[in-house]
C-alpha positions as CSV (number, residue, x, y, z in Angstrom):
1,X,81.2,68.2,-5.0
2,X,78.9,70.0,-3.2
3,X,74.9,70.3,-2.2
4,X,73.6,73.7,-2.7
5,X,72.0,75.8,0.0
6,X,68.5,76.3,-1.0
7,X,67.0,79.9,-0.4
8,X,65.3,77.8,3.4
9,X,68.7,77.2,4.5
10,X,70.3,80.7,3.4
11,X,70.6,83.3,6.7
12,X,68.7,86.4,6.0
13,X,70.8,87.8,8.4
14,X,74.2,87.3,9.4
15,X,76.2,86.3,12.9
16,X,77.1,90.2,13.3
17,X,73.1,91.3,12.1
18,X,73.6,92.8,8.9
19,X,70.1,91.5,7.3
20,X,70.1,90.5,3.8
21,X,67.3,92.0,1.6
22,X,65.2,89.9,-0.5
23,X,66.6,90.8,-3.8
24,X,69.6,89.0,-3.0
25,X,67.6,85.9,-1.4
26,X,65.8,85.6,-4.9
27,X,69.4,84.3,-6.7
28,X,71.0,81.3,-6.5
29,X,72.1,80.6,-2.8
30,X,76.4,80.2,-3.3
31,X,76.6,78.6,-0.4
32,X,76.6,74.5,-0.2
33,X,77.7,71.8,1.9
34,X,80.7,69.6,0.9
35,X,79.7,66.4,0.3
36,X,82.6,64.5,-1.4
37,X,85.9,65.4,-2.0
38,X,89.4,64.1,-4.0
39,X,92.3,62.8,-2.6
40,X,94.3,66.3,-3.2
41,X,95.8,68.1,-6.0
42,X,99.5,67.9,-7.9
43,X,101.6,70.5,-7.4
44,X,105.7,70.0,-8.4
45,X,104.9,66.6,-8.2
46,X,103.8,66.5,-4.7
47,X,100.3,66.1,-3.8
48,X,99.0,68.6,-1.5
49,X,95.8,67.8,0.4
50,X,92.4,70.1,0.1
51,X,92.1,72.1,3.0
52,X,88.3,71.5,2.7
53,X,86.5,68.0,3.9
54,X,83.1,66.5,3.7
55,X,80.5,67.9,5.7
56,X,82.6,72.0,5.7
57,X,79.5,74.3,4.7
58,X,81.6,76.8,2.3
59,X,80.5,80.1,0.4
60,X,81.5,79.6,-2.9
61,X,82.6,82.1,-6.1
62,X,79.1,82.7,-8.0
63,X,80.8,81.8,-11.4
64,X,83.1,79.0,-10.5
65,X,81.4,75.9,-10.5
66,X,79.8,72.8,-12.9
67,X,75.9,72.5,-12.1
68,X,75.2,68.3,-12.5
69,X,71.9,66.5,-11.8
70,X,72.6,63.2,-10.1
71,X,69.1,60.7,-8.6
72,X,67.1,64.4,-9.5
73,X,69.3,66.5,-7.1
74,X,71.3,69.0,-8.3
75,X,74.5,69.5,-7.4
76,X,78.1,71.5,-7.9
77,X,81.1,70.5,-8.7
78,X,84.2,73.3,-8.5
79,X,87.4,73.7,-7.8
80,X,88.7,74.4,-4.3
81,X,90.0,77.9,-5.4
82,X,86.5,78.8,-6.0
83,X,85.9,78.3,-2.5
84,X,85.7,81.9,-0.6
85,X,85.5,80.9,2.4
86,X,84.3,77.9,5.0
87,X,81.2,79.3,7.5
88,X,82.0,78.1,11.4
């Protein structure tokens, strides 16, 4: 599960300094912060840890997630292969 970026905590610009027009700041932010995670997945009945843990800010596919409202905050739930990619 994770806590969506809103547009305040999106870069309009990146590390390298390609800024990001406003047209693009107007959707949904898919970035988030991880906030709770599983104990791992099944695979060939082995489990095999996420690679992802609480606290990771990720960028996430725009598509790939569950929008649920929990205490009046809105939050995602997705799987980890709609995770693009974890920001340093």
């Amino acid at each position: 599960m994770l806590r969506p970026f809103d547009a305040s905590e999106v870069s309009e610009k990146t590390a390298s300094g390609i800024i990001i027009p406003d047209t693009v700041s107007k959707e949904k932010p898919e970035q988030g912060e991880v906030i709770a995670v599983g104990d791992g997945k099944w695979l060939d009945g082995k489990k095999i840890p996420l690679s992802v843990k609480v606290g990771d800010k990720v960028v996430f596919s725009k598509y790939g997630y569950d929008e649920v409202k929990y205490k009046g905050e809105e939050y995602y739930i997705l799987k980890e292969e709609s995770i693009l990619a974890v920001i340093k």
